[in-house]
C-alpha positions in Angstrom: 4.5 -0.6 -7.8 2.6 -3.5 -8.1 -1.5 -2.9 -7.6 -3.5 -5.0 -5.5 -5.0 -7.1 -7.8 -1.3 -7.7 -9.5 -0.4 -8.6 -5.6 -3.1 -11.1 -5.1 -2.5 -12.9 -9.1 1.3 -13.0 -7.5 0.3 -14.6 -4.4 -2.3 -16.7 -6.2 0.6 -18.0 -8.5 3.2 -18.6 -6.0 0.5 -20.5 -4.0 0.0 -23.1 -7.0 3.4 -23.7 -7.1 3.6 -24.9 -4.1 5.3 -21.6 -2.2 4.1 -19.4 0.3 3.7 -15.6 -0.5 3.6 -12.6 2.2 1.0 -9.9 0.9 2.1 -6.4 2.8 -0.4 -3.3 1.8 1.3 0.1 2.8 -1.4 2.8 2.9 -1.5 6.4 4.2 -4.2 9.2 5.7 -6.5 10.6 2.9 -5.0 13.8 4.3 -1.5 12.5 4.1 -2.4 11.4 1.0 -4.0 15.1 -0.2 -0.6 16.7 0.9 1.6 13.8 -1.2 -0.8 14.8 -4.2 -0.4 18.7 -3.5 3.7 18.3 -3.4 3.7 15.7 -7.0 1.3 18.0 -8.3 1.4 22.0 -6.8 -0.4 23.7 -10.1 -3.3 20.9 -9.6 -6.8 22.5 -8.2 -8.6 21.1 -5.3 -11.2 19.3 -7.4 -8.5 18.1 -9.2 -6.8 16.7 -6.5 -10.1 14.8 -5.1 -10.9 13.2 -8.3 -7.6 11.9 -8.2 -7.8 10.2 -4.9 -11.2 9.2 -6.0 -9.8 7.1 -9.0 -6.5 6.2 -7.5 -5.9 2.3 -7.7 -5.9 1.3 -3.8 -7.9 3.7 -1.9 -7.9 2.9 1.5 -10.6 1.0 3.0 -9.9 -2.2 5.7 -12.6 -4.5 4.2 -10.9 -4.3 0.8 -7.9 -5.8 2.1 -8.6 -8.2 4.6 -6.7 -10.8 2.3 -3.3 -9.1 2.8 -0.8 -10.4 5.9 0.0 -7.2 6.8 -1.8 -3.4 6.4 0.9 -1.2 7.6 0.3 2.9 7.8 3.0 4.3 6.1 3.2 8.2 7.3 4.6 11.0 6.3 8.9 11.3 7.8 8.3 7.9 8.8 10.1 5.9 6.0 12.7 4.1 8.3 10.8 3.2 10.7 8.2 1.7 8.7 11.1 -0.1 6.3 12.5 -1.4 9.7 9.2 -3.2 10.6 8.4 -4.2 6.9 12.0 -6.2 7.2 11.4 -7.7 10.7 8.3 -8.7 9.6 9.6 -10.7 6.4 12.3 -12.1 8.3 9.6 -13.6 10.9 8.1 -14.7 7.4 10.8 -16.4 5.8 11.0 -19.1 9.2 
């Protein structure tokens, strides 16, 4: 995982070069989130498991990440299709 300040140094970097750099943030539901916590983690309490997504490293929030390309919702069973859309988007990129 790279965290979203390492993703905007990256893109920062590439950009001095000279290249071009696609920043993608992949976010879920604070619930979806909650239940992702509760399956890693099934002996952590409740308040356990909200100070955790208090302090995680990229809470979700649209005005933090109005720098990035693309904000893509990544929900629960839907791997594959989001992968799918991440690639097509790339490729429409890479032009």
């Amino acid at each position: 995982d790279i965290t979203v300040r390492g993703a905007r140094n990256l893109r920062r970097a590439v950009e001095e070069v000279g290249s071009k750099a696609l920043l993608i943030f992949l976010y879920a539901s604070e619930d979806e989130r909650r239940g992702r916590v509760r399956k890693r983690q099934p002996d952590l309490s409740e308040e356990g498991i909200e100070a955790l997504l208090r302090t995680e490293p990229s809470p979700w929030d649209p005005e933090r990440y109005k720098d990035f390309d693309l904000r893509i919702e990544n929900p629960d069973g839907q791997f594959q299709k989001v992968t799918a859309f991440v690639e097509r988007m790339v490729g429409h990129f890479r032009r």
